[in-house]
C-alpha positions, 0 to 999 in steps of 0.5 A, a space after each residue: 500500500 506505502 509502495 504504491 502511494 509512494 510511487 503515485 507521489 512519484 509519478 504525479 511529482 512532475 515539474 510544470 513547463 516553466 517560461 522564463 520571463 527573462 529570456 523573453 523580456 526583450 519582447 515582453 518590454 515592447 509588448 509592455 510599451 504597446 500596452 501602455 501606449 493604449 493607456 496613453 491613449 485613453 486616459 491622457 488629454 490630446 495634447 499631453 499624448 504626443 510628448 508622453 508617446 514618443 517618451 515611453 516608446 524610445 525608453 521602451 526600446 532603449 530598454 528592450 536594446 539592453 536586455 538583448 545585450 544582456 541575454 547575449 552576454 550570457 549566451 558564451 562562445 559557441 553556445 547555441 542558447 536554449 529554448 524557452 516558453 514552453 518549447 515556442 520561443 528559441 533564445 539563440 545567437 541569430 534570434 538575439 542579433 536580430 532583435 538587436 537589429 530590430 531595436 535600433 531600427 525601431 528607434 530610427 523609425 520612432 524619430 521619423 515617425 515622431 517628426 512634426 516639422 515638414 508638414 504646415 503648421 506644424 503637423 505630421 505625415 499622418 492624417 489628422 483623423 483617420 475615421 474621416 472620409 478624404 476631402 470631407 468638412 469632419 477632416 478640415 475640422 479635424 486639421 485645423 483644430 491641429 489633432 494628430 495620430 498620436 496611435 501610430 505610436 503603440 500600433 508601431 510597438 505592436 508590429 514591433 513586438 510581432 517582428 521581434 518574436 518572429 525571428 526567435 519562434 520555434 514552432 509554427 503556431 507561434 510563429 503564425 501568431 508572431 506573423 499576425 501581431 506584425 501584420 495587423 498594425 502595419 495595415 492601419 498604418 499604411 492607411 494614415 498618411 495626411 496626403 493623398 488619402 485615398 491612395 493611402 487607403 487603397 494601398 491598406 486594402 492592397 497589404 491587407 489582401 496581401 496579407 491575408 494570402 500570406 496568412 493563409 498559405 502560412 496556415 495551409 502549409 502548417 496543418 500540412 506539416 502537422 499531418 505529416 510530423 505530428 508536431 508543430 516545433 520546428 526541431 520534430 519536423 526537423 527530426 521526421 523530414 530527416 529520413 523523408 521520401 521523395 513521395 512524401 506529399 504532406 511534406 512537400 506540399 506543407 514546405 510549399 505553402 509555408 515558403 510561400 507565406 514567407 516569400 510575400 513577406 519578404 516581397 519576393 518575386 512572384 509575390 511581390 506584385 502590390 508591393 511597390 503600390 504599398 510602398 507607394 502609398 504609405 505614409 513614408 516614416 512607415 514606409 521606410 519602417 516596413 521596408 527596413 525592419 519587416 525584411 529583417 524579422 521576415 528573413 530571420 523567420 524564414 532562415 530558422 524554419 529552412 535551417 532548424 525544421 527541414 535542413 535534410 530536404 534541402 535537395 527538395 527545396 533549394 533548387 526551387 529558392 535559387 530559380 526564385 532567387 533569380 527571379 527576384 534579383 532579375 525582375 527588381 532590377 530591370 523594372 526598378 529601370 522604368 519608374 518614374 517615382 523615387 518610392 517605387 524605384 526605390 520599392 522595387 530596389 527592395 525587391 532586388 535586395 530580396 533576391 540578394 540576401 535570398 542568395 546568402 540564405 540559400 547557401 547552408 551553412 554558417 557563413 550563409 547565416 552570417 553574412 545574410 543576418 550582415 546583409 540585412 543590418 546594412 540594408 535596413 538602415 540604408 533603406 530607413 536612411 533613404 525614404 528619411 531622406 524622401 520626406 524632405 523634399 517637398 512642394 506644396 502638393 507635399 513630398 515630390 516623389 516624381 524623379 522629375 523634381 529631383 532634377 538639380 536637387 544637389 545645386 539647391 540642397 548639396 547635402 540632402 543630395 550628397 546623403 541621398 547619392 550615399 545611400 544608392 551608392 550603398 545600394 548599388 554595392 560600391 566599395 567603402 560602403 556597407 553595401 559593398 561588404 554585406 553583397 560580397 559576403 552572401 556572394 561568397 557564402 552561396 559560392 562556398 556553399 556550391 550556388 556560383 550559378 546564382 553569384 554569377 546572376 547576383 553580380 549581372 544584377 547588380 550592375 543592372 542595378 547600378 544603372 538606375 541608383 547612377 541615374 539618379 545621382 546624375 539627375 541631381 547633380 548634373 542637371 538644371 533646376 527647376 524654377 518651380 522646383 520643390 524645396 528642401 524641409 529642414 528637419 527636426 533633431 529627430 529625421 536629422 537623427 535617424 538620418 545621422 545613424 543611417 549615413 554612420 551605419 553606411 560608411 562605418 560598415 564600409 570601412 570597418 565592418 569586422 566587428 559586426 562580421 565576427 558578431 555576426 559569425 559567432 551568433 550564426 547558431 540555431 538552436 535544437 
């Protein structure tokens, strides 16, 4: 009778799946500043909210900055980290590097986003009242009792909140969940901006539909996956594709599907068809946020699930990645040749660097990772930098976004136009720029990983590519100025902040970028 009942307390002495609060305090920091944001919101007069927004969401972040170097403190050489939140959430060296890199893009994006200078009379990128109708009385009333859209700034530490988790999760369900929380605030967002409203709007209906495809291949492609592992962790898919068969059909028809969700996340091509419309019509603080920090938090996810959830199919779908590799890199470049509008040329630049930083994901192995995770730290802050740099040229329709206006712009402003030259230079990969540094390093990754043919493309495009970046630099350097032309705003300490940081980030990596490559080197561990 003792033996049995000892052994029963034996048996029920089980410890409970714990979650280690610490190791998600990053996440739960910005999560926590959305919430409180919300509180602003409601409690605060409309006047007290804008200062009390952007007070709470930079400290937040700075905070959250902080804590990712704390776990990444702990984390010792070639450790590969732990798993935390009950098996959902991966702390490891690429999911820590990339909340680092989504912080500090996040606080860039919090500077452009907070800047109340370029618009008359003071106001923002954002329309007055969002509820209203373009053109109607109720937002005439609204603009000249001077509101603003102080919810941009919680609705922007959600999406935040969503991009850090979605790097770091470890099974699908979380990583649906972290996809969603990113997502649904950027459709609001989009749909804000102050000028041209309903072509704002249309490009929220645009991303909404978008994402909502995305979502839904995403959860396809998971039960899929669970029909044929019995699991949604990415470490027993790992384990049950290991020894697949070629007639496996739930298991490549889920990793389709899954990809899929992924790619028009990161806008690759064939799943890129509205997204220079969105670019196009979004405020452009959050334009240069989603183009910066969405690929970020996109690449990071879909690395994890390629490298930790099916690394033994990788004959299955590499081949498949590299033919949308080309694509991408091909169709950026020779399209982006035809715009006319710096943001869609621009947008479809972001395009073409899809395909380049899918070259570094595609080669397999640690140098893959690392220049890949290299790659997407210089891109996101020359992007954030350029479209910084796009909402102070202005007329009196608003940004003058038409190349045509930028025709003489060094002669006007040789600063403002000299930055800008900077950031396509960095685009385009030219030496002494981060650019240069961060294609050459997913150039030789997918070379020692056995993908020449794709460099081969990669290097094609990014001459392709160089052409147009040039073309503009001679537009405003080497033409005649328009008399009617557009002037340059000048900004507040916070764009000249976030501008400060990109040209920094840009020239720094240029020339000294072997810190941050042996950081990126030794983060470059998933963890199973």
């Amino acid at each position: 009778m003792g033996t049995a009942a000892t052994a029963t307390a034996a048996v029920t002495k089980v410890d409970a799946p714990t979650i280690e609060y610490g190791k998600l305090s990053p996440i739960l920091i910005v999560a926590g500043i959305a919430v409180v944001g919300v509180l602003i919101e409601a409690f605060l007069p409309r006047p007290a909210r804008y200062r009390a927004q952007l007070t709470v969401a930079l400290v937040g972040m700075i905070g959250a900055f902080g804590a990712v170097v704390w776990l990444a403190r702990d984390l010792p050489d070639g450790h590969r980290g732990s798993i935390t939140a009950m098996g959902a959430v991966a702390v490891d060296g690429p999911s820590l590097f990339l909340q680092g890199t989504l912080l500090l893009i996040g606080i860039a994006s919090v500077l452009l986003i907070g800047e109340r200078k370029l618009e008359p009379a003071g106001g923002d990128a954002f329309a007055p009242q969002a509820a209203a109708a373009p053109g109607s009385q109720q937002e005439k009333d609204a603009a000249a009792a001077g509101w603003t859209q102080t919810e941009v700034f919680p609705l922007t530490m959600f999406s935040l909140a969503g991009m850090l988790l979605f790097p770091a999760a470890n099974d699908l369900l979380m990583m649906f969940v972290a996809l969603e929380v990113l997502s649904l605030p950027l459709y609001l967002l989009c749909g804000l901006a102050r000028r041209n409203r309903l072509i704002s709007q249309e490009a929220a209906l645009k991303y909404f539909l978008l994402g909502a495809f995305s979502s839904a291949f995403f959860l396809f492609g998971v039960a899929m996956l669970y029909g044929y592992s019995g699991s949604i962790s990415l470490d027993k898919i790992g384990v049950a594709s290991a020894g697949a068969m070629n007639n496996d059909a739930l298991l490549l028809i889920g990793l389709a599907m899954v990809a899929v969700g992924l790619l028009f996340k990161v806008g690759a091509v064939p799943f890129h068809s509205w997204t220079p419309d969105v670019y196009q019509g979004a405020p452009t603080p959050i334009t240069g946020f989603m183009a910066a920090a969405t690929k970020v938090a996109a690449f990071g996810a879909m690395m994890r699930f390629f490298y930790v959830a099916l690394p033994g199919m990788r004959w299955d779908w590499r081949p498949v990645m590299i033919g949308v590799a080309i694509l991408t890199m091909v169709a950026g470049a020779i399209i982006a040749i035809t715009q006319t509008d710096v943001k869609r040329l621009l947008a479809y630049s972001s395009i073409a660097h899809a395909g380049f930083i899918l070259t570094g994901m595609i080669a397999m192995n640690d140098a893959g990772v690392s220049s890949t995770m290299f790659y997407l730290v210089a891109y996101g802050f020359v992007t954030l930098g350029a479209f910084a740099v796009v909402t102070l040229v202005r007329d009196a329709r608003g940004e003058a976004t038409h190349l045509s206006h930028w025709a003489g712009l060094g002669r006007r402003s040789p600063l403002v136009a000299g930055v800008f030259a900077l950031f396509l230079l960095a685009f385009a990969g030219i030496p002494l720029t981060s650019g240069f540094t961060g294609k050459f390093a997913v150039f030789q990754a997918a070379a020692q990983g056995g993908a020449g043919n794709l460099v081969v493309v990669g290097v094609l495009c990014s001459a392709i590519a160089a052409f147009f970046y040039v073309r503009v630099i001679v537009l405003m350097f080497f033409s005649e100025p328009k008399a009617d032309g557009p002037t340059v705003v000048v900004p507040s300490v916070m764009t000249t902040a976030a501008i400060a940081l990109g040209v920094a980030v840009t020239v720094v990596l240029g020339i000294l970028p072997q810190p941050l490559l042996d950081l990126a080197d030794k983060a470059a561990l998933f963890v199973h």
